[in-house]
C-alpha positions as CSV (number, residue, x, y, z in Angstrom):
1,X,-100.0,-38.2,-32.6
2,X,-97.6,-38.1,-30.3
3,X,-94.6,-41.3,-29.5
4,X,-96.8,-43.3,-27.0
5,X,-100.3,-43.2,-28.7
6,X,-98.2,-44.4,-32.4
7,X,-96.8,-47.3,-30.2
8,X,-100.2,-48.4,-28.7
9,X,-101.9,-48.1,-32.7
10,X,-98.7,-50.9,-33.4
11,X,-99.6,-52.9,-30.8
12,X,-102.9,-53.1,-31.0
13,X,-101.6,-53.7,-35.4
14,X,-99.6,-56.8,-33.7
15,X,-101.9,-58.1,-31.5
16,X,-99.8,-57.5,-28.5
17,X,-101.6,-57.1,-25.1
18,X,-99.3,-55.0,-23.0
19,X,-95.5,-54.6,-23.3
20,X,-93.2,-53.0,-20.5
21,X,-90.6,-50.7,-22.0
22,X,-87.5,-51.2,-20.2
23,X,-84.9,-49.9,-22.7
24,X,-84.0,-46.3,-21.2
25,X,-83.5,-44.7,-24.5
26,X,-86.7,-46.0,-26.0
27,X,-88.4,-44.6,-23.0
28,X,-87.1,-41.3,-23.3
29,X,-88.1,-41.3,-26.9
30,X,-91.7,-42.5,-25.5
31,X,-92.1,-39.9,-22.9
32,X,-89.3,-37.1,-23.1
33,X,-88.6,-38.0,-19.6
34,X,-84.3,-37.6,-19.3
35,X,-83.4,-39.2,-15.7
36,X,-82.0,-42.8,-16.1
37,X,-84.5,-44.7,-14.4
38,X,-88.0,-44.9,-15.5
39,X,-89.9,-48.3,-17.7
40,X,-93.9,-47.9,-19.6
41,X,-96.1,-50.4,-19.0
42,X,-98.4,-50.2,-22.3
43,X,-101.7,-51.4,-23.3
44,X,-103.4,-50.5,-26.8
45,X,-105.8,-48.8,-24.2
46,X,-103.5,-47.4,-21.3
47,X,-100.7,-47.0,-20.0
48,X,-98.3,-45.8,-16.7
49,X,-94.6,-44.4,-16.5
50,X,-92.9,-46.0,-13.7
51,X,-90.2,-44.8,-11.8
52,X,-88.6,-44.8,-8.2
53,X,-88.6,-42.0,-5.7
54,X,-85.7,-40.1,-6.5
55,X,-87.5,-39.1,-10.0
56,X,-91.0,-38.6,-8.9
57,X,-90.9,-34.9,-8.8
58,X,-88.9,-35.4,-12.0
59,X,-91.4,-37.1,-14.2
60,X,-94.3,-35.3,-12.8
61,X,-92.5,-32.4,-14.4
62,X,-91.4,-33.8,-17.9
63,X,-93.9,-36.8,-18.5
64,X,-97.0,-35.6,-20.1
65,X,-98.4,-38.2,-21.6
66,X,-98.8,-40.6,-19.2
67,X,-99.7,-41.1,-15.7
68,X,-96.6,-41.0,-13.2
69,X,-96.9,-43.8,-10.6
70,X,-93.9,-44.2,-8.2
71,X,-92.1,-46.6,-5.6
72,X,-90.3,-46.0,-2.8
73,X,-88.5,-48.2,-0.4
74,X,-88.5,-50.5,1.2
75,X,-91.0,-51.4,-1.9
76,X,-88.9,-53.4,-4.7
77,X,-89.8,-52.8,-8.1
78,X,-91.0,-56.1,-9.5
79,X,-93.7,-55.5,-6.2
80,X,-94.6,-52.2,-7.7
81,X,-95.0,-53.9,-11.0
82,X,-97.0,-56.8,-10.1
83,X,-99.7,-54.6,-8.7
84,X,-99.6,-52.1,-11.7
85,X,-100.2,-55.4,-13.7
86,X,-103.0,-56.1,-11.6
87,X,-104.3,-53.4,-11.6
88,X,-104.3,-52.7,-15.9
89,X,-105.9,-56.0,-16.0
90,X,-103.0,-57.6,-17.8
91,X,-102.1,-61.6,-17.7
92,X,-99.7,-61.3,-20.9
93,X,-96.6,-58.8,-21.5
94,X,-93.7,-58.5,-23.7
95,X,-90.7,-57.7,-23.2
96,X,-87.9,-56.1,-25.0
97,X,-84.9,-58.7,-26.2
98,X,-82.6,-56.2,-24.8
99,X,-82.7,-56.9,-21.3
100,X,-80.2,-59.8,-19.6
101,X,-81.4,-62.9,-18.4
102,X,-81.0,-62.5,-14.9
103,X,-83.3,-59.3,-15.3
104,X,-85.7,-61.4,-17.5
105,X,-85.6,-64.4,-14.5
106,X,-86.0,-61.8,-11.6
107,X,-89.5,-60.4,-13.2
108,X,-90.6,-63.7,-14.0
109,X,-90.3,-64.8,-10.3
110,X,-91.3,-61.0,-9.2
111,X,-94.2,-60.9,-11.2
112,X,-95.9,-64.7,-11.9
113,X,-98.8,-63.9,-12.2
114,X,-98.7,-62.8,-15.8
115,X,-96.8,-64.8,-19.6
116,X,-93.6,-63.0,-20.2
117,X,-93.2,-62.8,-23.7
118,X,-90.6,-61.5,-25.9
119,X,-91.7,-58.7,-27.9
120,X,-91.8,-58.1,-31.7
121,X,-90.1,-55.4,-33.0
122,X,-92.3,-53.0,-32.3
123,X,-90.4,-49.8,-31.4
124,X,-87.6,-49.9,-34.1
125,X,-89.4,-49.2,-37.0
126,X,-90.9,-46.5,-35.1
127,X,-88.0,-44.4,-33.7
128,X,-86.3,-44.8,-37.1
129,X,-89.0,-42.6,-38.9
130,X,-88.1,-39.5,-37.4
131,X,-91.0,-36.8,-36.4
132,X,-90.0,-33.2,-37.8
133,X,-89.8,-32.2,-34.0
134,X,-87.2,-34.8,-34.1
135,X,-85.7,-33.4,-37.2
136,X,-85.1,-29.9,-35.8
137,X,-83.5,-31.3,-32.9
138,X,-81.2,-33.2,-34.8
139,X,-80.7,-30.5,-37.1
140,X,-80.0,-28.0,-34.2
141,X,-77.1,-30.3,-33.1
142,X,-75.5,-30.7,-36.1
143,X,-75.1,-26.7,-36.2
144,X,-73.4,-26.8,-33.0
145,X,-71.2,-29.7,-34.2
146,X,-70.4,-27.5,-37.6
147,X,-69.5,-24.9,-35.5
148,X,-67.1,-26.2,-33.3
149,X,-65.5,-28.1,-36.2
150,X,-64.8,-24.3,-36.9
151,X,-63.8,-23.6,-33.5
152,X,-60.8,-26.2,-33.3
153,X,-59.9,-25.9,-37.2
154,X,-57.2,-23.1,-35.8
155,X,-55.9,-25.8,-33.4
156,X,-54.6,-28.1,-36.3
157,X,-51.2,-27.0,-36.3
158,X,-48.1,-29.0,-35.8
159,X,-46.6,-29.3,-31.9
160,X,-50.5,-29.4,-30.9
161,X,-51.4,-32.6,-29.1
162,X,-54.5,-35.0,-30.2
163,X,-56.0,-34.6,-26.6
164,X,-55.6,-31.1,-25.9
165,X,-57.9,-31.2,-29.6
166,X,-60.3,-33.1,-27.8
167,X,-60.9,-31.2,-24.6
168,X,-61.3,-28.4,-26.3
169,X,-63.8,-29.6,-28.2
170,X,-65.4,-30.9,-25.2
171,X,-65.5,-27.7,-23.8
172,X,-66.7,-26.3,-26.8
173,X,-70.1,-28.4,-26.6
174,X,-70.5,-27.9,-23.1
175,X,-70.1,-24.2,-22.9
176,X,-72.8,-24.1,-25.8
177,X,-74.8,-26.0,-23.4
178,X,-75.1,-29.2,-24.9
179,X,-73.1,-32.3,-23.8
180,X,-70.7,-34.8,-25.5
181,X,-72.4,-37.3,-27.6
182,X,-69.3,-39.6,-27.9
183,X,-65.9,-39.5,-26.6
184,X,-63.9,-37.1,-29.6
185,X,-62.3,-39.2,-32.2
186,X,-58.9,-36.7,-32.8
187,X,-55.9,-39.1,-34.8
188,X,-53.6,-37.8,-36.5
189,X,-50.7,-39.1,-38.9
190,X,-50.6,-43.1,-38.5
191,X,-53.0,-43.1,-36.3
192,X,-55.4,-41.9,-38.6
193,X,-55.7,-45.2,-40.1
194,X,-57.2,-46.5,-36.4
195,X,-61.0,-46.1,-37.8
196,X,-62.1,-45.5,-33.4
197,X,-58.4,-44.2,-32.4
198,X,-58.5,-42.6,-28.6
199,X,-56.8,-39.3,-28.5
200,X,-53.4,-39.4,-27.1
201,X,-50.2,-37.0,-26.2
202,X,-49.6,-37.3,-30.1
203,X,-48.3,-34.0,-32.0
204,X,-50.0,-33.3,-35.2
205,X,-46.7,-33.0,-37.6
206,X,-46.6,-31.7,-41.1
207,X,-48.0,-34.4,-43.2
208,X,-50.2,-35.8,-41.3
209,X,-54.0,-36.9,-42.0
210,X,-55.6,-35.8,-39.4
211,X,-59.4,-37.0,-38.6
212,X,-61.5,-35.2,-36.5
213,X,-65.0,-37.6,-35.8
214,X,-67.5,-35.1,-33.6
215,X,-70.9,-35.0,-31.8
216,X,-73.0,-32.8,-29.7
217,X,-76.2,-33.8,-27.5
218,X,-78.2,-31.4,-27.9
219,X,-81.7,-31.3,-25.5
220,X,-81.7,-35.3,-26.2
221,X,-80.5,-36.0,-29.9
222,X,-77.6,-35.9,-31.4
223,X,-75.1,-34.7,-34.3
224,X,-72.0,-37.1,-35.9
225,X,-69.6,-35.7,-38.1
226,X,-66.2,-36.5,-39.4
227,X,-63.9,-34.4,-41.1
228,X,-59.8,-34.9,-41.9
229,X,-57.8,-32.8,-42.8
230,X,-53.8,-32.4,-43.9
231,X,-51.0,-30.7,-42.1
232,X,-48.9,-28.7,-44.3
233,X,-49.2,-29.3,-47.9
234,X,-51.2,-32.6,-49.0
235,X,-49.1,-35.0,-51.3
236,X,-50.4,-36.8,-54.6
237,X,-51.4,-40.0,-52.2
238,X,-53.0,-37.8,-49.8
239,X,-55.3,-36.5,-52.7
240,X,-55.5,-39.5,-54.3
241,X,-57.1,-41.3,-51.2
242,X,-59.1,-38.6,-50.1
243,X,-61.2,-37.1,-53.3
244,X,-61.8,-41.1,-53.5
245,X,-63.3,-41.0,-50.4
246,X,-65.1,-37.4,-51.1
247,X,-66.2,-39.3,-54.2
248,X,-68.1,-42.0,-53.0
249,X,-69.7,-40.4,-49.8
250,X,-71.3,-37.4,-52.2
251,X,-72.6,-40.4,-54.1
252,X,-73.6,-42.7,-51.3
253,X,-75.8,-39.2,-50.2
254,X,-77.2,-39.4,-53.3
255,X,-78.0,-42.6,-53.3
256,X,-80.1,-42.7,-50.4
257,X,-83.7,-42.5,-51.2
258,X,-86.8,-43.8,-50.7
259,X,-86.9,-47.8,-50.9
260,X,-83.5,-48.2,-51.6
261,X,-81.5,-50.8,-49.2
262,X,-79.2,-50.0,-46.8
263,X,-76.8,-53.1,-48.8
264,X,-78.2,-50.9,-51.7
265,X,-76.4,-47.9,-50.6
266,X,-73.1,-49.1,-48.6
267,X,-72.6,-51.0,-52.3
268,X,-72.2,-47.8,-53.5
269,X,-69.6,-46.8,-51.3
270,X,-67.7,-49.7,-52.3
271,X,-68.2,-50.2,-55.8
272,X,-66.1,-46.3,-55.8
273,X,-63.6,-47.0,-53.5
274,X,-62.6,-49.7,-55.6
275,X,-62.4,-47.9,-58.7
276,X,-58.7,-46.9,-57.4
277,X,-58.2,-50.4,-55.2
278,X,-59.6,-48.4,-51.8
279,X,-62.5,-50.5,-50.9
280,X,-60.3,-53.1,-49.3
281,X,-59.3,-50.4,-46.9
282,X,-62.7,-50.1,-45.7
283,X,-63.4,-52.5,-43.3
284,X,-67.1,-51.1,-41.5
285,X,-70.4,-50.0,-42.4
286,X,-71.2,-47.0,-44.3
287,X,-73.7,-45.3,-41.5
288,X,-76.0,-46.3,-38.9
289,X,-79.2,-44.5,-38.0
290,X,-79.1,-41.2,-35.9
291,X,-81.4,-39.9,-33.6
292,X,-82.0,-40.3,-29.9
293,X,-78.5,-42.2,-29.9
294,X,-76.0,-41.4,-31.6
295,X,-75.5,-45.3,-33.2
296,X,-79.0,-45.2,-33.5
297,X,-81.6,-47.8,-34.8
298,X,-80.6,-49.1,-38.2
299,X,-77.4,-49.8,-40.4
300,X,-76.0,-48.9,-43.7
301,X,-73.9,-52.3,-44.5
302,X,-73.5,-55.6,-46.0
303,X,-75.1,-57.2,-43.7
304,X,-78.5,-54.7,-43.5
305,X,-81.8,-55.6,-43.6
306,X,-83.1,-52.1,-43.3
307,X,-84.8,-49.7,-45.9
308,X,-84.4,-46.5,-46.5
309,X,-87.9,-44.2,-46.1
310,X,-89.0,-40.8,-45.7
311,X,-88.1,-39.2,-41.7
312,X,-85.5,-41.6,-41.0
313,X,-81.9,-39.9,-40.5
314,X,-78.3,-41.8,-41.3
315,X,-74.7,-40.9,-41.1
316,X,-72.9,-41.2,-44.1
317,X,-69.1,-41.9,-43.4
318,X,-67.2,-43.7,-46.0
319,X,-63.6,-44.5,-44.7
320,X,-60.3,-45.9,-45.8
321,X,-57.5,-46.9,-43.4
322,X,-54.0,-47.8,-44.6
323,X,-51.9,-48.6,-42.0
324,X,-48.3,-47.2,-41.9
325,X,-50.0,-43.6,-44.1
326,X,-53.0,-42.8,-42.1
327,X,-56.6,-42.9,-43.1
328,X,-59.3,-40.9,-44.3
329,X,-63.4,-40.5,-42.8
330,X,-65.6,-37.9,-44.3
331,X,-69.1,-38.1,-42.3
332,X,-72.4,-35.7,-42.8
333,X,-76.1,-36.6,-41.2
334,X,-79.0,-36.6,-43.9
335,X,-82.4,-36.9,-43.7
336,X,-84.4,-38.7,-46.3
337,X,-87.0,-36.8,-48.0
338,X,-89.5,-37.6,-50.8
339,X,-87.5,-34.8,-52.9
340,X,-84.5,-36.4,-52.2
341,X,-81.7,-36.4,-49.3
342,X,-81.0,-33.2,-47.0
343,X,-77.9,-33.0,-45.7
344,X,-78.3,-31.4,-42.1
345,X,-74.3,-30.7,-41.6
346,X,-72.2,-28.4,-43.8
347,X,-68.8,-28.2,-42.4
348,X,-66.8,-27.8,-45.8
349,X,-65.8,-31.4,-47.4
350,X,-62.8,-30.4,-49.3
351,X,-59.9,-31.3,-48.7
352,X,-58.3,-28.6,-46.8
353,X,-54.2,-27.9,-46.0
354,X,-53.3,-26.4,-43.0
355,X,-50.6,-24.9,-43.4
């Protein structure tokens, strides 16, 4: 069953009539289409990809499940929509919450002749449980973002630069042939303890924590890991904060199976961290979902409502940032299995001195 026919069997679960997908990411994962324009207009029954001129030739090409109907100008799209509508027979359609008012009041006026509706969640649950199509992808990115962990290791020397780090690990995706999933987290020394630092003219010194936080996109899905490591030789702190940290993401890993909560498994994290006074260091979530995007649908925290199940994949990245020393993030991607969590990236997680 491919992505669009498990979507119509939910609709038709939820008793929704029809349902435009607006949300570019959720129609990629619908279609497999990958230019930036494009919505579904869904029924239990049928269903059209719409797009605008400059993509026709484009969807033709990658849409397969769906018809391809397209607009040009000086047609506007809410005209094009209103007589798709009328067409599918529909007088009710949802919406996804996602989409700004204005947009929301410029389709109501566009298009009155149907009840705009917000949409349950619908999608969400869907795109979280991962298809093992899915899976490879993801797990073919996380390879890539394994290797070029190994690629830059040789850069971490002192005198080298935080942003000459990152543009070479830039270069390293995209001369692999995939692109950048997130702009390179390289911090080194106190800026290590930034938990989202930019890369800057820095120079790694003996010392110095240095965390490397990494993703590839990789023929649409993507990889996030995070390793840090120490200039020179680590001192009894260093180790201290880290094997704390190694501690409780190896057990968060464990920890996520079937049915658990994602409070369930971030509590984990914390309840370790605090064994040696850390948790109060560690100020986010423990991992978010991973899939089409790279902060996916879904959230390991205190404040989840999620739980875990078979297909989905997380990101496991307990962290602890003390300002003034530097901080420590240790990150892998795992998908959840009935026999247990499989860890899809294996870029060595001890603590390693560069000397």
């Amino acid at each position: 069953m491919n992505n669009v026919s498990r979507l119509q069997t939910a609709l038709a679960e939820q008793n929704v009539p029809a349902i435009l997908v607006s949300d570019i990411t959720n129609v990629q994962w619908l279609t497999g289409f990958t230019g930036s324009s494009g919505f579904v207009l869904l029924t239990p029954a049928a269903g059209r990809f719409i797009t605008d001129s400059r993509y026709t030739i484009q969807a033709g090409e990658e849409v397969k499940s769906l018809a391809v109907a397209s607009y040009a100008s000086p047609v506007k799209f809410t005209e094009f929509l209103s007589s798709n509508v009328t067409e599918m027979g529909i007088d009710q359609l949802a919406f996804e919450k996602t989409i700004t008012y204005g947009t929301w009041d410029d389709w109501r006026k566009g298009v009155p002749t149907v009840e705009w509706i917000p949409a349950p969640e619908v999608i969400k649950p869907l795109r979280m449980v991962k298809t093992a199509d899915e899976v490879e992808k993801i797990r073919k990115a996380c390879e890539l973002a394994d290797a070029c962990l190994g690629h830059v290791q040789r850069m971490l020397q002192p005198g080298v630069s935080e942003y000459d780090i990152s543009l070479e690990i830039e270069f390293f995706f995209r001369r692999n042939g995939a692109e950048v999933g997130f702009a390179p987290i390289v911090a080194s020394g106190p800026n290590s303890a930034r938990p989202h630092a930019r890369p800057s003219e820095r120079k790694l010194e003996s010392g110095d924590f240095v965390t490397l936080d990494i993703g590839a996109q990789l023929n649409g899905y993507n990889s996030d890991i995070t390793r840090t490591f120490v200039i020179g030789k680590a001192s009894d702190r260093h180790r201290e904060v880290y094997d704390q940290v190694l501690k409780s993401q190896i057990a968060s890993i464990e920890a996520l199976r079937p049915g658990k909560t994602g409070v369930e498994v971030d509590g984990v994290a914390r309840t370790i961290l605090d064994e040696k006074q850390l948790a109060q260091y560690f100020g986010h979530g423990l991992g978010h979902g991973l899939g089409k995007a790279v902060h996916d649908l879904g959230s390991l925290s205190t404040r989840s409502e999620d739980t875990i199940a078979p297909g989905q994949v997380w990101t496991i990245e307990p962290g602890v940032y003390i300002e003034g020393f530097g901080g420590v993030r240790i990150e892998d991607d795992v998908h959840v299995t009935t026999s247990g969590p499989e860890v899809l990236t294996h870029f060595p997680k001890e603590l390693i001195e560069l000397n």
